[in-house]
C-alpha positions in Angstrom: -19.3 -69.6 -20.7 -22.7 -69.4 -21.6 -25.5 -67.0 -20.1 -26.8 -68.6 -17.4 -28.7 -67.2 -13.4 -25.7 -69.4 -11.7 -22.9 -68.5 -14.1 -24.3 -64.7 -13.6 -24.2 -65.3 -10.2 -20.7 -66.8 -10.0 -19.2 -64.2 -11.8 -20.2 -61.7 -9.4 -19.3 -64.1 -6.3 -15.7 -64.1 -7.4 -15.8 -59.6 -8.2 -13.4 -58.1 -5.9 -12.1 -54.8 -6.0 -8.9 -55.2 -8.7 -9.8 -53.0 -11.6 -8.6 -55.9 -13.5 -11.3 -58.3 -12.0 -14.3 -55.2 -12.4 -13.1 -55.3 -16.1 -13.2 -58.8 -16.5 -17.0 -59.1 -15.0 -18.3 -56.4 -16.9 -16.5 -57.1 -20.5 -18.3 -60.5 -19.5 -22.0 -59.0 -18.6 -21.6 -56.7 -21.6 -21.2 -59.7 -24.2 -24.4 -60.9 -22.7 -26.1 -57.6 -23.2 -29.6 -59.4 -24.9 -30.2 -60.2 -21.0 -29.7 -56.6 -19.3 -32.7 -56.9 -18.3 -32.0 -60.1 -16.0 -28.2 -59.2 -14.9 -29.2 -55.9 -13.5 -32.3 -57.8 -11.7 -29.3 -60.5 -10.3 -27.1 -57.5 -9.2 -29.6 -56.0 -7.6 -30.4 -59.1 -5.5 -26.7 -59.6 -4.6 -26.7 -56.1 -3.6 -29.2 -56.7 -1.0 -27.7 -59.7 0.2 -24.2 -59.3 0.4 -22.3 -57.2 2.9 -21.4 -53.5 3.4 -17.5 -53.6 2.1 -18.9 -55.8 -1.0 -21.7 -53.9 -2.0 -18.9 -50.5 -3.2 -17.7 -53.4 -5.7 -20.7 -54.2 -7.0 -21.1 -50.4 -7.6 -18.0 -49.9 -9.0 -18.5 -52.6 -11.4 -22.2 -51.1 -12.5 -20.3 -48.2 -12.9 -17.5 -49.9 -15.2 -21.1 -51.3 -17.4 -22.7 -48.3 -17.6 -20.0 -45.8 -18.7 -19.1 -48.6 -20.9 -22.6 -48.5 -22.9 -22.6 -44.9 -23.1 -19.3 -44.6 -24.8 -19.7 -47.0 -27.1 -23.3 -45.7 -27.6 -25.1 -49.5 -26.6 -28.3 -48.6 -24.3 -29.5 -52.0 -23.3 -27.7 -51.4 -19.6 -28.5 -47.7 -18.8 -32.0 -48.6 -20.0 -32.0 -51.5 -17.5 -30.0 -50.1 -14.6 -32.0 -46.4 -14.7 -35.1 -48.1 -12.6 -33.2 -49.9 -10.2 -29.6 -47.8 -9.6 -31.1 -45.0 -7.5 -32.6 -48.3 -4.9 -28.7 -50.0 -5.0 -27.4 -47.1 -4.8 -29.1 -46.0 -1.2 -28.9 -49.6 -0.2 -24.7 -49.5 -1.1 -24.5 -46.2 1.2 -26.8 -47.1 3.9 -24.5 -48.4 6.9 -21.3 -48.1 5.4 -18.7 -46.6 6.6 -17.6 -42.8 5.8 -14.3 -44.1 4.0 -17.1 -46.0 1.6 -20.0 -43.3 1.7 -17.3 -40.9 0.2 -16.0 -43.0 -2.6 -19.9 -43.9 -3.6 -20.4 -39.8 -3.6 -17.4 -39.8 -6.3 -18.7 -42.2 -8.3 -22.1 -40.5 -8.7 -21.1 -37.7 -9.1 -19.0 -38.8 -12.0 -22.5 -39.7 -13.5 -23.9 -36.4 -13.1 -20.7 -34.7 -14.7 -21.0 -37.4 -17.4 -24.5 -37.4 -18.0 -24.6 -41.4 -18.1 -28.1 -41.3 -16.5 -31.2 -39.2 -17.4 -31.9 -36.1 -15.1 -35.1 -37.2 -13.2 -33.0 -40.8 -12.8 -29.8 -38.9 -11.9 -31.9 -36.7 -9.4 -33.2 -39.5 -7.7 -30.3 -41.1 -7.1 -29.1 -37.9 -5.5 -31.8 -37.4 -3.6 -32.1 -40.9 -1.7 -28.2 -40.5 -0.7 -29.0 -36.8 0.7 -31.7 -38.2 2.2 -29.6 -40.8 4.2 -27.3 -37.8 5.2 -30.0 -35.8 7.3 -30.9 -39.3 9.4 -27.1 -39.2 10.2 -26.2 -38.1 13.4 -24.4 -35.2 13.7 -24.7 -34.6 10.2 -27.6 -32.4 9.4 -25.9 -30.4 6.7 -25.9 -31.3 2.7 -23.0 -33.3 1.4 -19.0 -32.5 2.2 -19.5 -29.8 4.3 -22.5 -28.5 3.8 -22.4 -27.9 0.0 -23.8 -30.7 -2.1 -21.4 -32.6 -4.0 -24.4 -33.2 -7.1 -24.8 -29.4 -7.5 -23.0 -29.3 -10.6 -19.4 -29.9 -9.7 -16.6 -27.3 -10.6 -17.7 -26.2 -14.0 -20.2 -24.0 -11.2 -17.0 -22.5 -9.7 -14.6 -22.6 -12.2 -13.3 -19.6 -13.9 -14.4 -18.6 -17.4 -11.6 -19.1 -19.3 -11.0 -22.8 -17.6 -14.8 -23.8 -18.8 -14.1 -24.5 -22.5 -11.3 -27.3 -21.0 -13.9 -28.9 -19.1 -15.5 -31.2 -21.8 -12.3 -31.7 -22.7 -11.2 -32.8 -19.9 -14.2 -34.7 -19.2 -13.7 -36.4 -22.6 -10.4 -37.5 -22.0 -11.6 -39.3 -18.9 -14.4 -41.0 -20.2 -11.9 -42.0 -23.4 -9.4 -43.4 -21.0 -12.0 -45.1 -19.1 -13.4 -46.7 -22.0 -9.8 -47.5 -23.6 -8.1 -48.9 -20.3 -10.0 -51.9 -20.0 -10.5 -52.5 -23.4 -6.6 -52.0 -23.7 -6.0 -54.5 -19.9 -8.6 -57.4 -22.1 -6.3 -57.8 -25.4 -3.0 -57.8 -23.5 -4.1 -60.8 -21.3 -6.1 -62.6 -24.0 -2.8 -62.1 -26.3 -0.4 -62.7 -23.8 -2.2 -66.5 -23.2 -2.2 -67.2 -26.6 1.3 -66.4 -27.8 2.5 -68.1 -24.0 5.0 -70.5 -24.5 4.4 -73.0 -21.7 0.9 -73.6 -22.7 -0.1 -76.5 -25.4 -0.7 -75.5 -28.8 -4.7 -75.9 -29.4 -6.2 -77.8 -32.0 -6.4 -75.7 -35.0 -10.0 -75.0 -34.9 -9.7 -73.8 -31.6 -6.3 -71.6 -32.0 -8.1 -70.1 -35.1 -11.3 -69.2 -33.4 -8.9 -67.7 -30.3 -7.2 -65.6 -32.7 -10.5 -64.2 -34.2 -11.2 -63.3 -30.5 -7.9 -61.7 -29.8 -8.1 -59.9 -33.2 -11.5 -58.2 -32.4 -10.2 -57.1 -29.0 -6.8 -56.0 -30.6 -9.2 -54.0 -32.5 -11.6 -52.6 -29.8 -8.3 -51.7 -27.6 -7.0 -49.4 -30.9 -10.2 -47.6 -31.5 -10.4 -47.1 -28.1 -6.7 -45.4 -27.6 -6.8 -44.0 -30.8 -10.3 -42.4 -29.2 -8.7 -41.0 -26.0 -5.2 -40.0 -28.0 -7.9 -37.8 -29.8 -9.7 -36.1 -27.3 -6.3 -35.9 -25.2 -4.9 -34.1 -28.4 -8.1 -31.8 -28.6 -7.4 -30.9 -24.6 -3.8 -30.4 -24.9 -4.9 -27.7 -28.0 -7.3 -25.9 -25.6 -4.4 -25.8 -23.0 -2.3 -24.4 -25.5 -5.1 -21.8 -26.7 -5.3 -20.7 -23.0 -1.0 -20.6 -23.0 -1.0 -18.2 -26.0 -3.6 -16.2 -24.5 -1.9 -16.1 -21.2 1.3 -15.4 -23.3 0.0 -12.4 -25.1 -1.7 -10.7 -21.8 1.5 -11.3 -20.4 3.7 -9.5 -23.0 0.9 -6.4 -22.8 1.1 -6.3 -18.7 4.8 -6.0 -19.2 4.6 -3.6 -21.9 1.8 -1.5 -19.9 4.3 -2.5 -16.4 7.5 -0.5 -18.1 5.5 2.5 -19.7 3.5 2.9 -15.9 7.6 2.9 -14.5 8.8 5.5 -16.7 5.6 8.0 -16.0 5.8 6.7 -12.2 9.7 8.2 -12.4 8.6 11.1 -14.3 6.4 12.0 -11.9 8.6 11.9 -9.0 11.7 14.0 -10.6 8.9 16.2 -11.2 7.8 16.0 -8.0 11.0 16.8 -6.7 11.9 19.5 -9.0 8.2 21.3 -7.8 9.0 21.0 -3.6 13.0 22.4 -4.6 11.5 25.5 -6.1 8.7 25.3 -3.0 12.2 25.5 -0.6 13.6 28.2 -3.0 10.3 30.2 -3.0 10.0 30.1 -6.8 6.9 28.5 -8.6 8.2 25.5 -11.5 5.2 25.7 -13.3 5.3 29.5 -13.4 6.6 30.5 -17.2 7.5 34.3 -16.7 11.2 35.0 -15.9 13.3 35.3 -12.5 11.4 37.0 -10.1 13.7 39.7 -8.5 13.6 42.7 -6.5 11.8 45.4 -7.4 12.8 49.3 -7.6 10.9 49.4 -4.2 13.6 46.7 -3.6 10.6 44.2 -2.9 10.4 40.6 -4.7 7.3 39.4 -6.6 6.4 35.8 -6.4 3.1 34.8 -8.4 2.2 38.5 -8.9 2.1 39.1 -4.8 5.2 41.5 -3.7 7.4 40.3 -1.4 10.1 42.4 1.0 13.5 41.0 1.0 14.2 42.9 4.0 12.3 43.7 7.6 10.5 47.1 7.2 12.5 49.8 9.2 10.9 50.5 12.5 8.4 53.7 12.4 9.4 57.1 13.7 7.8 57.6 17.2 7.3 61.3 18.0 9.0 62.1 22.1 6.1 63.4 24.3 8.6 64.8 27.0 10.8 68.1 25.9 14.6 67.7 25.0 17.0 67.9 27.7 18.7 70.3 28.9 22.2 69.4 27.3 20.3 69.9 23.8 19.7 73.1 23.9 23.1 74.6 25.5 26.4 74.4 23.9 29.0 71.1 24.2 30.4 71.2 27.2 28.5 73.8 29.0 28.5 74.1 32.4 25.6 73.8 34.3 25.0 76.9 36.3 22.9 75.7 39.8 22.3 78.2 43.0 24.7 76.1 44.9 27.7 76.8 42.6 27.1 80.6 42.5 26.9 80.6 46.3 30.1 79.1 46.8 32.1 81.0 44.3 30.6 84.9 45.9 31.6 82.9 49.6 34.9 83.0 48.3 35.4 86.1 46.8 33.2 87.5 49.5 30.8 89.0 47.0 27.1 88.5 46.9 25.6 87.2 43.8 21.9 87.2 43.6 20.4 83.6 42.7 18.5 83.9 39.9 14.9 82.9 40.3 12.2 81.3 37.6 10.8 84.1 36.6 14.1 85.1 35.0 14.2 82.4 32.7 12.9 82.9 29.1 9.4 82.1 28.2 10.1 78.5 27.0 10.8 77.8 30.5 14.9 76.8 29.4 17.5 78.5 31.0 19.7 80.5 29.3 23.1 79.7 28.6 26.3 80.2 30.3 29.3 81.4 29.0 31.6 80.0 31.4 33.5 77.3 31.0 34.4 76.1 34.4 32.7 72.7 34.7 30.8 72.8 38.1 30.2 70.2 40.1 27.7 70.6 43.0 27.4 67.4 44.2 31.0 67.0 44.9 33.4 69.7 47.1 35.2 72.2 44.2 38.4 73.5 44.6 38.3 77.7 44.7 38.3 79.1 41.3 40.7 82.3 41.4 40.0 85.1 38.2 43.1 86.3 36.2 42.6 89.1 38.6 43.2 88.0 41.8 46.0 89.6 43.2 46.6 86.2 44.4 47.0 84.3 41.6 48.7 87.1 40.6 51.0 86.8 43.2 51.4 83.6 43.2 52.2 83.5 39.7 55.0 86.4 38.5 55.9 84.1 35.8 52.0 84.4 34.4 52.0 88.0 34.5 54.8 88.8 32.7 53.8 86.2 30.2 50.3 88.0 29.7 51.7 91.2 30.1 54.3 90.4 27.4 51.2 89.0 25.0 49.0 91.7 25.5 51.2 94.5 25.9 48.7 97.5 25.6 45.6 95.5 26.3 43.8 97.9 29.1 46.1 100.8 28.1 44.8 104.2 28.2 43.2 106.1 30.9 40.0 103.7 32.3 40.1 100.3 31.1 36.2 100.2 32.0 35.0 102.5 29.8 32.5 101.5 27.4 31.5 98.9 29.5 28.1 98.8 31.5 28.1 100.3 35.1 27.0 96.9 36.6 29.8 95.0 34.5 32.3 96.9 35.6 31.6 97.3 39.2 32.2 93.4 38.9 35.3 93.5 37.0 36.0 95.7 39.6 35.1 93.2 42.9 36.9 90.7 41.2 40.0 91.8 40.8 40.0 93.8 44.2 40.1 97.4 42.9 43.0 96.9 39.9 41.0 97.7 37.4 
């Protein structure tokens, strides 16, 4: 079809939004490329004049054009869609719905990760959409959520070692961009000519239809042989990143096992340290078994320790010793009370001795009886081995004691070498025998 306003115009009347129609139209406007100048003034036109749901076509298909020229390197389009794209552009988003606002935001932002258009023409474009956005109601922030989506894209927020895949990755889609049409054009123009339900053309005519399906054979193989390439180049990066991953991950394990072993060593150490804490012997300590001393104390960490409570201190007695210390075991205790009631019944009178009879150290002295008295209880009358009544009483005695101590008191006076006052009480005792 040759160039003409109406044949211009029809193809973009019959655009919809098919990628296989887009491709069509714009393998079409690019053959024309002498008039860029007049296509992109058309397309602007039927921008303005057509609705809101046709106007995201008409941008997807300046989109196909453009990214078109840049990769194969043609500038007649970007030169003539740079003074007019930022205008379609704000015209395209104007009005439309937010389904449609959001898919225009992708597809220029795909030209600012891409580079197709100069910065100041790239910043203008930008800056007429974020200008719509503060008119909107009830959207007074910058683009999807607040963050504009022209601020760089993720190469901004990416992590280092992702941002040498990123022109890769950004290669790849351009190539696949730039192949998949290319590739969609010689399938259908080779699939109509080798059909078998249309006529055979004339000769002239099947030749110059194979010239044409041998050039686009041949744009669709430089163009997959482009993006097989720069997919090649990204899955080498990816790879790059894998065997880097790889190796940190063989020296986290390595540097994981060694941290185990000291993290185990530390706790059997740790546990060997509070068992000598609960024993009371130091493990870091290098000097041998503490043990007890001569003083029979132990020495831990060079302080002495007692393995035994310290015997209670001697505490001197303030009041004197009784009475029972000082006399002989099993003394009687000689009291006023007892002496009165033995002279009551011998019917003798024995003097009670006073306290100024008793020794200096204010003791008594003691007795050399044996009787045990008991004053606080009635006694039972004690009779000497002279009373004529136990005498009496007890023949069987005498004779025994005579028998034993035959010649004991022999002689003439028994009392002689004895004291007067002793023998006067020999002598009231036994009731004049002696």
């Amino acid at each position: 079809m040759a160039y003409t306003d109406d044949a211009v115009k029809a193809k973009l009347s019959s655009l919809n939004e098919t990628q296989e129609s887009i491709v069509s139209v714009a393998q079409w406007i690019m053959f024309h490329r002498r008039h860029a100048d007049r296509t992109c003034t058309i397309w602007l036109e039927r921008m303005r004049e057509t609705t809101v749901n046709k106007r995201l076509t008409l941008i997807y298909l300046a989109n196909e054009v453009v990214q078109q020229s840049k990769a194969r390197r043609k500038d007649d389009f970007l030169i003539a869609f740079s003074p007019v794209i930022a205008e379609a552009t704000a015209t395209a988003y104007k009005g439309a719905t937010n389904d449609v606002q959001e898919k225009i935001r992708r597809t220029v932002e795909v030209w600012s990760q891409r580079r197709i258009f100069e910065k100041p023409i790239q910043e203008a474009v930008e800056g007429r959409i974020m200008e719509l956005d503060k008119f909107r109601s009830g959207k007074k922030t910058g683009l999807l959520g607040g963050s504009s989506l022209f601020s760089g894209g993720a190469s901004t927020t990416s992590p280092a070692e992702l941002q040498p895949l990123i022109p890769l990755q950004a290669a790849v889609t351009k190539a696949n961009a730039t192949s998949a049409p290319t590739l969609t054009t010689a399938n259908t123009e080779y699939d109509k000519l080798i059909d078998p339900k249309k006529p055979t053309p004339t000769p002239p005519v099947h030749a110059a239809r194979l010239s044409a399906l041998l050039k686009s054979l041949s744009s669709a193989e430089t163009a997959v042989a482009e993006s097989i390439k720069t997919r090649q180049e990204l899955i080498k990066g990816f790879e790059d990143l894998l065997a880097t991953n790889r190796a940190a991950l063989e020296k986290e394990q390595a540097q994981l096992l060694t941290t185990t072993e000291r993290r185990e060593a530390m706790e059997k150490k740790k546990r060997e340290i509070e068992d000598a804490i609960m024993r009371g012997v130091s493990a870091t300590s290098k000097s041998p078994s503490p043990g007890p001393s001569r003083d029979g104390a132990s020495h831990v960490n060079g302080r002495a320790t007692s393995s035994a409570e310290p015997e209670r201190p001697q505490v001197e007695e303030l009041t004197p010793p009784p009475t029972e210390s000082l006399s002989p075991i099993r003394s009687p205790k000689i009291t006023a009370k007892g002496l009165t009631a033995t002279a009551n019944h011998k019917g003798a009178e024995v003097n009670t001795p006073q306290a100024s009879q008793h020794p200096p150290n204010g003791f008594p002295p003691p007795s050399t009886t044996t009787t045990p008295i008991y004053p606080d209880a009635v006694q039972p009358p004690q009779l000497s081995l002279f009373d004529p009544r136990h005498n009496a009483s007890s023949p069987a005695k005498k004779r025994k004691l005579d028998a034993e101590f035959e010649g004991f008191g022999a002689g003439d006076d028994a009392m002689a070498g004895l004291d007067d006052d002793v023998a006067e009480l020999l002598r009231a005792e036994s009731g004049g025998m002696v």
